[in-house]
N, CA, C and O of each residue as an XYZ file, in Angstrom:
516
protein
N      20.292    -22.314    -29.311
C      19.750    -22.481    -27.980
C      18.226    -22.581    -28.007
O      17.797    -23.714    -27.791
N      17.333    -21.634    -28.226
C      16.431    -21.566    -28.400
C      16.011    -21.621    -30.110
O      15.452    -20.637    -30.595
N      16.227    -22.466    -30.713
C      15.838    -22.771    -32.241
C      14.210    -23.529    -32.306
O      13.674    -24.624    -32.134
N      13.935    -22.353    -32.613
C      12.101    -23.036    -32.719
C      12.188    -24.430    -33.487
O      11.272    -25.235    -33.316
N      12.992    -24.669    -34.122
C      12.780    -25.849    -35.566
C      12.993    -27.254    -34.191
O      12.577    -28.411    -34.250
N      13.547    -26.777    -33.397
C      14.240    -28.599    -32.400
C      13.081    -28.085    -31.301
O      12.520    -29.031    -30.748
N      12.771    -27.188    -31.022
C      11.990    -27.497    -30.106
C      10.634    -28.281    -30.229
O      10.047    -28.511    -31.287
N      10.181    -28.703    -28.791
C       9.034    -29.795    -28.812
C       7.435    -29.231    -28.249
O       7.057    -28.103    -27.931
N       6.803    -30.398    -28.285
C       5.413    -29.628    -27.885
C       6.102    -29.867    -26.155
O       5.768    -28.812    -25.616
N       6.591    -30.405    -25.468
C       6.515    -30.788    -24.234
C       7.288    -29.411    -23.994
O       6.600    -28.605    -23.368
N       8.536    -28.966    -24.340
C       9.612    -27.855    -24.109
C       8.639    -26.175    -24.137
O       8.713    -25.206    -23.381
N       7.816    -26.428    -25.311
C       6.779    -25.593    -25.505
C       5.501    -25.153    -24.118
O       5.102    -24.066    -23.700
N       5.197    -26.487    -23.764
C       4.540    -26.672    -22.901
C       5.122    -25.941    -21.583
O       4.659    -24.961    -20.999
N       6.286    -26.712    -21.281
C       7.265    -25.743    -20.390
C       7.307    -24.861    -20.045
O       6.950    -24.479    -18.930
N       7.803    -24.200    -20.985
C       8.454    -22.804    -21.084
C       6.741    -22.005    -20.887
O       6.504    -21.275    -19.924
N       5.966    -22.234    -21.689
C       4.564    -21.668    -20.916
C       4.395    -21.747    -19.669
O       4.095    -20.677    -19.139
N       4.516    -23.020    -18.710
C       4.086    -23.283    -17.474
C       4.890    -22.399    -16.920
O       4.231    -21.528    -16.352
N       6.072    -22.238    -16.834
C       7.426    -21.055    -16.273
C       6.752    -20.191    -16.037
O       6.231    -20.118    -14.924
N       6.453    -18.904    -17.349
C       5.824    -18.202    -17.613
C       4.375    -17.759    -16.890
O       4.152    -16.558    -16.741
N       3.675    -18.472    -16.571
C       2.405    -18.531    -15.864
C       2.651    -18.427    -14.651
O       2.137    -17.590    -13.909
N       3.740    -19.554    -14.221
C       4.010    -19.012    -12.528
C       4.338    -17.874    -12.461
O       3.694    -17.135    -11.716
N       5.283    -17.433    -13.106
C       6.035    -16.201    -12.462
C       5.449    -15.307    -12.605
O       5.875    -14.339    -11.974
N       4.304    -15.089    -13.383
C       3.072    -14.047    -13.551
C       2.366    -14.097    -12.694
O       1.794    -13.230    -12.033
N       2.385    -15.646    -12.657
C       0.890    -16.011    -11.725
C       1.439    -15.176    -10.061
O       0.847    -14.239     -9.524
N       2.520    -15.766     -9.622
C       3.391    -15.711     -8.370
C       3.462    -14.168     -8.069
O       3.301    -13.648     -6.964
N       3.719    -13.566     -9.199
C       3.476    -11.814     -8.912
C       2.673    -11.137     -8.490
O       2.740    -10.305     -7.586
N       1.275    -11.665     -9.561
C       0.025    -11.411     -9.033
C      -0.474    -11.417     -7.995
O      -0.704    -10.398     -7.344
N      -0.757    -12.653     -7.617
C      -0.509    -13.345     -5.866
C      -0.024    -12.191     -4.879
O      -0.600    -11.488     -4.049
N       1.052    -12.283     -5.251
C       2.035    -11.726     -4.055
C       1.406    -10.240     -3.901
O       1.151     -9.864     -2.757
N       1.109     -9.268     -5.128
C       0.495     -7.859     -5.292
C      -0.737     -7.927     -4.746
O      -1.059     -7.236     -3.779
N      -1.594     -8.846     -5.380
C      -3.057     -9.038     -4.718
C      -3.486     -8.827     -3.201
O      -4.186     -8.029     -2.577
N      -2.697     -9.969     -2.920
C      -3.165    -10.739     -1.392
C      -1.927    -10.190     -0.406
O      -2.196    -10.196      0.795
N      -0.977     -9.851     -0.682
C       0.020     -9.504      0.253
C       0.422     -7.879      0.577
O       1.204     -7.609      1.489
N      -0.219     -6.804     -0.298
C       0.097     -5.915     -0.062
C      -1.085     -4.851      0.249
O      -1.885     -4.433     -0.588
N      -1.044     -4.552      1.403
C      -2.585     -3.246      1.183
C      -3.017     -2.769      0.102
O      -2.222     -2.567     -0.816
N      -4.365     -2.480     -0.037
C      -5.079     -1.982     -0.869
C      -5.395     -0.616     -0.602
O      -5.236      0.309     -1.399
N      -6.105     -0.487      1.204
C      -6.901      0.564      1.398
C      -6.205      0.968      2.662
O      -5.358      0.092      2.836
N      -6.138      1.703      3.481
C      -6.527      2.356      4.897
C      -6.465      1.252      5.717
O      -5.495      0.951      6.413
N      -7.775      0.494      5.611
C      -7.930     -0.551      6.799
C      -7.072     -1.858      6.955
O      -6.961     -2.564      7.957
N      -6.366     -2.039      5.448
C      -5.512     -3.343      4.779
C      -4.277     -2.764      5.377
O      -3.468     -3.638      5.690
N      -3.929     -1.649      5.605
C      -2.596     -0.805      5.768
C      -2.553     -1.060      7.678
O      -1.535     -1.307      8.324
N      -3.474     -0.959      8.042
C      -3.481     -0.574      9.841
C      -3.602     -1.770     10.266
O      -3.246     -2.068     11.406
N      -4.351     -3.034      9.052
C      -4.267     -4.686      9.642
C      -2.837     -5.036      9.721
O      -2.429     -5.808     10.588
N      -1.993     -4.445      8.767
C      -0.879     -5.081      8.392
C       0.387     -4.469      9.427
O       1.404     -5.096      9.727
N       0.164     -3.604      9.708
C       1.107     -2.821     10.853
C       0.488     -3.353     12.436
O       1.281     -3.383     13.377
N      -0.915     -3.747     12.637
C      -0.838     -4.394     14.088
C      -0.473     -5.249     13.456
O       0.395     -4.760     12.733
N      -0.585     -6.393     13.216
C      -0.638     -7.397     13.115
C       1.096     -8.113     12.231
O       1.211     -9.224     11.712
N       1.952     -7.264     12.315
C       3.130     -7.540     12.102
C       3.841     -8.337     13.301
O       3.565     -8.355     14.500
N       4.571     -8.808     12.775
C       5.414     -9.869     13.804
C       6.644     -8.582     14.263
O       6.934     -8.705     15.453
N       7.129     -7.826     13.818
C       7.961     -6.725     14.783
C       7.960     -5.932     14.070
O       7.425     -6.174     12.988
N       8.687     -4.279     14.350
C       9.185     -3.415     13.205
C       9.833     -3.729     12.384
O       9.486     -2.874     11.568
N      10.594     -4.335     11.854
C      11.146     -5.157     10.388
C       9.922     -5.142      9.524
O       9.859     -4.396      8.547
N       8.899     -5.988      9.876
C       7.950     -6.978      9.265
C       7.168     -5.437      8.582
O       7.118     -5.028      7.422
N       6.664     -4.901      9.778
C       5.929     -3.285      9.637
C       6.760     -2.362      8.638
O       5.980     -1.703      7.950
N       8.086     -2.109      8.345
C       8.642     -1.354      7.585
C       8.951     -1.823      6.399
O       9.774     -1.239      5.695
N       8.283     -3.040      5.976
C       8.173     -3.229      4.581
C       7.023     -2.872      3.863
O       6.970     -2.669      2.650
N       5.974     -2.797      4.789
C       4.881     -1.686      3.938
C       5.412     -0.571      3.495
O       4.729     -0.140      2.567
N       6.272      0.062      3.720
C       6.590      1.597      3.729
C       7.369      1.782      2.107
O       8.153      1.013      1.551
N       6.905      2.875      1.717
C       7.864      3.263      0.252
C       9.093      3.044      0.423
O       9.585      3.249      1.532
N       9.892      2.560     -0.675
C      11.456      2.673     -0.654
C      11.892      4.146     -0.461
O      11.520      4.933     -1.332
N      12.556      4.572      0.462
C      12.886      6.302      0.689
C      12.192      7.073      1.397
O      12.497      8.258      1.522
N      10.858      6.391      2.136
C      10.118      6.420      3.274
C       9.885      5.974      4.293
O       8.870      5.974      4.989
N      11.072      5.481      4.431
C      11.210      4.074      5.883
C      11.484      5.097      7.039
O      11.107      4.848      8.185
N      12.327      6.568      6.631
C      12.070      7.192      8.033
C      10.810      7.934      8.007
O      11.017      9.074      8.423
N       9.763      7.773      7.733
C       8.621      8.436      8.124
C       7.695      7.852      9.103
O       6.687      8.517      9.340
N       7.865      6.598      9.791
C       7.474      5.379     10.210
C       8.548      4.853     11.020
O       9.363      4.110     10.472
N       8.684      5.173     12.429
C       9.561      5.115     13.795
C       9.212      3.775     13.862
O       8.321      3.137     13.301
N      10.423      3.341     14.965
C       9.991      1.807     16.096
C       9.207      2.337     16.802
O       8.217      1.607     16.759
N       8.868      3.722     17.883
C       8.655      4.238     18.669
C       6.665      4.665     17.891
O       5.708      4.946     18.613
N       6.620      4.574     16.407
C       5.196      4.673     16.129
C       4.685      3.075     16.026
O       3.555      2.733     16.376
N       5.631      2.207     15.522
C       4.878      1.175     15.813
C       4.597      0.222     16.947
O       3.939     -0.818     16.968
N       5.499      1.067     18.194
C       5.174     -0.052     19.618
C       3.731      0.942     20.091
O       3.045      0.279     20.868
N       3.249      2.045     19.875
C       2.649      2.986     20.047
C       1.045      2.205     19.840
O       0.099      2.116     20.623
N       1.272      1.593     18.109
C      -0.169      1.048     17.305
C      -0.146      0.122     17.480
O      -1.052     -0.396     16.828
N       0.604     -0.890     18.263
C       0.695     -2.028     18.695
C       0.373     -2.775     20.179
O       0.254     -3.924     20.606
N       0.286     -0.930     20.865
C       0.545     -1.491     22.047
C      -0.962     -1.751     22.659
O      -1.973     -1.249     22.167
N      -0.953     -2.509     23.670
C      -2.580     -3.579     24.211
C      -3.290     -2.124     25.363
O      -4.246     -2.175     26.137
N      -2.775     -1.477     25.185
C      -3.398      0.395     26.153
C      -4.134      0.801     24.664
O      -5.347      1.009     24.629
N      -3.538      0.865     23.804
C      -4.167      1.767     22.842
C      -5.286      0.712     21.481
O      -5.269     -0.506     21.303
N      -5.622      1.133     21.192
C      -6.801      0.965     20.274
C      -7.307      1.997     19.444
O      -7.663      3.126     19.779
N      -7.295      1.420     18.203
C      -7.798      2.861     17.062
C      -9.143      2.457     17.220
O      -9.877      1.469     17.242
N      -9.108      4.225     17.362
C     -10.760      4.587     17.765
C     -11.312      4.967     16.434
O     -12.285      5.718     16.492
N     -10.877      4.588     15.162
C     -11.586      4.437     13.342
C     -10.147      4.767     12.911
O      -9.213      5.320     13.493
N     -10.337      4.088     11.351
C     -10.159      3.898     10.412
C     -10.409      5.027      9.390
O     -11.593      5.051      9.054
N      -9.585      6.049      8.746
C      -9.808      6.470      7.833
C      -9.074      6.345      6.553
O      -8.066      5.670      6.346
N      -9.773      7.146      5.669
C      -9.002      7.033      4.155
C      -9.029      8.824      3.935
O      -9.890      9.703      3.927
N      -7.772      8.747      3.797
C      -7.884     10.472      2.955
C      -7.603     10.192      1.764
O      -7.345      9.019      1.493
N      -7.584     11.029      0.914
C      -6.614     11.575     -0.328
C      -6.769     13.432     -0.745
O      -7.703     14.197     -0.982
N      -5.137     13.542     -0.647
C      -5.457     14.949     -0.691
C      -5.031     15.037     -2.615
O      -4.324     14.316     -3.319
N      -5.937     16.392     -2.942
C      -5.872     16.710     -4.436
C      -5.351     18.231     -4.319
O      -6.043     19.176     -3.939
N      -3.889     18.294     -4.750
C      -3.044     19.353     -4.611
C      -3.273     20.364     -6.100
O      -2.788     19.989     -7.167
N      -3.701     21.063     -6.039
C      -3.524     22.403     -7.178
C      -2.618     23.539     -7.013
O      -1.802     23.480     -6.094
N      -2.641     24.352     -7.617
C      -1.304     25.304     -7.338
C      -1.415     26.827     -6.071
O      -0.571     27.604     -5.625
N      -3.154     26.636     -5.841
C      -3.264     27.108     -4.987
C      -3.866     26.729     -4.209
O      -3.976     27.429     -3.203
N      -4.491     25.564     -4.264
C      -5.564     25.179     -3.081
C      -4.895     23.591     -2.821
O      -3.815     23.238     -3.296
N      -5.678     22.830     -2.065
C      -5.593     21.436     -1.652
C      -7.447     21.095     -0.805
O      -8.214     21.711     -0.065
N      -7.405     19.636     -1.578
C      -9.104     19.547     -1.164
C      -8.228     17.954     -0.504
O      -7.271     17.273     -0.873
N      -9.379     17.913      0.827
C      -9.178     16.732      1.579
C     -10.429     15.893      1.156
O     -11.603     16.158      1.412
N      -9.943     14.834      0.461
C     -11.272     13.881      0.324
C     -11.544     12.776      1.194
O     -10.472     12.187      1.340
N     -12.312     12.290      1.745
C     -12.418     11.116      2.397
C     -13.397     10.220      1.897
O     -14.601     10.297      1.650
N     -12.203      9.031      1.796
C     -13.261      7.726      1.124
C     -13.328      6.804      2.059
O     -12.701      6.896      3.115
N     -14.224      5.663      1.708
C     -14.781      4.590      2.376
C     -13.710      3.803      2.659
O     -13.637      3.024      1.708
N     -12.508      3.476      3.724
C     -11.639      2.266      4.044
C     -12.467      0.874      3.731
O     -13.697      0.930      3.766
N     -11.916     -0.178      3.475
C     -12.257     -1.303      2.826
C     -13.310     -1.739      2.459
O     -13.940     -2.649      2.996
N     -13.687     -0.958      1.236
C     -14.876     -1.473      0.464
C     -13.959     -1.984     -0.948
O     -12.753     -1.859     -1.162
N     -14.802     -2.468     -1.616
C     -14.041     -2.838     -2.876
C     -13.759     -1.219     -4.351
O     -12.927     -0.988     -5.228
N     -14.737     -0.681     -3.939
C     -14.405      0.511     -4.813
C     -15.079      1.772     -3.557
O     -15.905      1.902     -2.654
N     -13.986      2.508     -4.343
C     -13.794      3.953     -3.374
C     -15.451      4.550     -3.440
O     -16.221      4.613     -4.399
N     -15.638      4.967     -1.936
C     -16.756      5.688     -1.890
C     -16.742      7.330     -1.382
O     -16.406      7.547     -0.218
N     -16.924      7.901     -1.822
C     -16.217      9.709     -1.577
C     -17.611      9.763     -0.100
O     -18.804      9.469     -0.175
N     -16.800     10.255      1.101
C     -17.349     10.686      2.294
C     -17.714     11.830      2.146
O     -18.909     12.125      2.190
N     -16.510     12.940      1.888
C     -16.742     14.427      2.261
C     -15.689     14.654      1.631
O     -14.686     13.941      1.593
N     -15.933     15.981      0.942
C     -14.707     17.001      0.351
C     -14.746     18.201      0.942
O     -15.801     18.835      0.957
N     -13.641     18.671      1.494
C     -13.471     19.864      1.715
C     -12.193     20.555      1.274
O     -11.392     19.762      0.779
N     -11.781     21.826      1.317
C     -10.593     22.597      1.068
C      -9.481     22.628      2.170
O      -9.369     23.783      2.580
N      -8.903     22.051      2.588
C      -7.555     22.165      3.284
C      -7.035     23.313      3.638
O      -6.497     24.116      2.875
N      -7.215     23.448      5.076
C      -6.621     24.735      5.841
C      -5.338     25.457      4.985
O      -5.221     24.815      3.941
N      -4.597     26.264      5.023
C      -3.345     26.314      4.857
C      -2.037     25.497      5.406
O      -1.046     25.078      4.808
N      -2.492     25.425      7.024
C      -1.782     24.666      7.943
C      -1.873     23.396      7.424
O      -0.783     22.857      7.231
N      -2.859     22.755      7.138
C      -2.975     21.433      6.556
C      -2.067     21.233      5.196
O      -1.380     20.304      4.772
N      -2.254     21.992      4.920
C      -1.331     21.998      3.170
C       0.163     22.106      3.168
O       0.793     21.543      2.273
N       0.771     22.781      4.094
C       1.921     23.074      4.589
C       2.429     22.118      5.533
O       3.651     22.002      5.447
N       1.993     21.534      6.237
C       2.462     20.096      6.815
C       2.326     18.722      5.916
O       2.943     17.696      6.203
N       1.541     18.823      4.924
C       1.798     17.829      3.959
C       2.897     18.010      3.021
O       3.700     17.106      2.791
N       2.955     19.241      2.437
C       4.321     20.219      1.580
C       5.485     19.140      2.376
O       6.161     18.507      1.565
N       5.717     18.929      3.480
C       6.836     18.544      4.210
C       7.019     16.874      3.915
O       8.059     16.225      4.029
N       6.134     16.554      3.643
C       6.279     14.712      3.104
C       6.861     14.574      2.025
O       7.710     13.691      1.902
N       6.508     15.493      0.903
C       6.995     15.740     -0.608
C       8.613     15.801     -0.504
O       9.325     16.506      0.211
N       8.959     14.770     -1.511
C      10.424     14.617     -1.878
C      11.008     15.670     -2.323
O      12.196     15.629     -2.643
């Protein structure tokens, strides 16, 4: 089937070009089609054509964390986000620090660090699988 000795420069050629799309086509699709940051995440949820469209951002096994009832909410022409943020929380075995970075810049810019209430740490505990 594949016997290097019969194959050609053109088949060669081929089978590279294949190869390139379907890399290329991945890339693409990861790049340009899926959020990056905060602000790429909140473009992509207004700006969805319905909840279907909106619940494919969401993790596989996280689709109920993300209602119809939250996205007619961020969608709807009464409301308007009043900013854009970025968290990331950094969990240790006794503490949790809330960091806040820069939403859509090209590399992360650290806002503010602080230590996470208890209450704060314990309502995130509840997202965890």
């Amino acid at each position: 089937m594949w016997n290097s000795k019969k194959m050609t420069v053109k088949s060669w050629i081929s089978f590279l070009l294949m190869c390139f799309l379907i890399i290329g086509g991945f890339t693409y699709y990861v790049l340009f089609h899926t959020p990056k940051d905060s602000l790429e995440l909140y473009q992509g949820i207004s700006f969805a054509e319905d909840f279907n469209d909106a619940q494919k951002l969401m993790l596989d096994g996280y689709e109920g964390n993300f209602t119809e009832a939250d996205f007619d909410f961020i969608n709807s022409l009464e409301n308007s986000a009043n900013s854009v943020s970025q968290v990331t929380l950094f969990e240790y075995d006794d503490k949790t620090f809330v960091i806040m970075t820069s939403p859509g810049t090209d590399r992360l810019k650290v806002l503010k660090v602080e230590e996470a209430p208890e209450e704060i740490r314990d309502y995130f505990f509840e997202f965890l699988p």
